[in-house]
DRENDO-1510 file (C-alpha; in Angstrom, 1 decimal, always signed):
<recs>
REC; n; res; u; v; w
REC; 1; UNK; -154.5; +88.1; +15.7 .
REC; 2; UNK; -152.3; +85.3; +14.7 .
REC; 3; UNK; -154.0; +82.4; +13.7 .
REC; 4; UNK; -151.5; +80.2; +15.9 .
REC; 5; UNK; -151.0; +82.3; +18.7 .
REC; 6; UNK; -149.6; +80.7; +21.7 .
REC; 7; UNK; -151.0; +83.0; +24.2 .
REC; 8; UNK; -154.6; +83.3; +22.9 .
REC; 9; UNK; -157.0; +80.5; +24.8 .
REC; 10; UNK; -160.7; +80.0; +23.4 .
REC; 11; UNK; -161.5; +82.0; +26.8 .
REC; 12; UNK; -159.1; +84.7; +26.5 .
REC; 13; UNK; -160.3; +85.6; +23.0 .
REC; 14; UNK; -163.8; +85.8; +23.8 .
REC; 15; UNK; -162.9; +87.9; +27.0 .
REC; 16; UNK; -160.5; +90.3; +24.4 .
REC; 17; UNK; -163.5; +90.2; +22.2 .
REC; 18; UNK; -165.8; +91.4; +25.0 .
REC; 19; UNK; -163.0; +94.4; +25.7 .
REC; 20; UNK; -162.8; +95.2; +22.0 .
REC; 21; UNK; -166.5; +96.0; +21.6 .
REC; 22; UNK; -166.8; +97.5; +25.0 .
REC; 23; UNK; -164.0; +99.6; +23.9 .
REC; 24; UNK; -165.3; +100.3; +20.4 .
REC; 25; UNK; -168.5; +100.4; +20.8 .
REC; 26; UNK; -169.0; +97.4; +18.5 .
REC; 27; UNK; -167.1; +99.0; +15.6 .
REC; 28; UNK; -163.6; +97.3; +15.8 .
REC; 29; UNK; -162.9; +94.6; +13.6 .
REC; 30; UNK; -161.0; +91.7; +15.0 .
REC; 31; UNK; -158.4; +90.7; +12.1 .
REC; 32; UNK; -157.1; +87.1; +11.7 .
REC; 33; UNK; -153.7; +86.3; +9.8 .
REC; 34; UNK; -151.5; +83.4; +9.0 .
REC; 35; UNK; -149.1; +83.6; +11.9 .
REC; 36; UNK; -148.6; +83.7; +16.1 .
REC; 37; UNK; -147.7; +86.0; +18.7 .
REC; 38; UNK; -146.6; +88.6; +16.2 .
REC; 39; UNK; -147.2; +92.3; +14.2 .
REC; 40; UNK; -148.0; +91.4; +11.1 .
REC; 41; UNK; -146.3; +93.9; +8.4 .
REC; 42; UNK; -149.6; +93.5; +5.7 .
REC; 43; UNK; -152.1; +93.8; +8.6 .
REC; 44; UNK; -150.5; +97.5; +9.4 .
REC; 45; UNK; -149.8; +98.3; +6.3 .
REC; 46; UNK; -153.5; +97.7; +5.1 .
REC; 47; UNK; -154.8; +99.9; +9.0 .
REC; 48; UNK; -153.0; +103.4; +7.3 .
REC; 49; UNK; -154.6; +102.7; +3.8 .
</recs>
């Protein structure tokens, strides 16, 4: 997640955290970067390593 992303509220990121470990069973790992509404090319690189 883009540390300035324009469509991620305080409320909306607790409710996508809720999803996440609901999803995941606890065992995702929300990852920050320098950035906003965006993939981020070392964040998916670093996922297939």
């Amino acid at each position: 997640m883009g540390n300035q992303d324009q469509f991620i509220t305080k409320a909306r990121l607790e409710n996508e955290k809720e999803k996440m470990d609901s999803l995941f069973n606890g065992k995702a790992e929300l990852i920050k970067f320098e950035g906003g509404h965006e993939i981020n090319k070392e964040v998916l690189i670093n996922l297939i390593k």
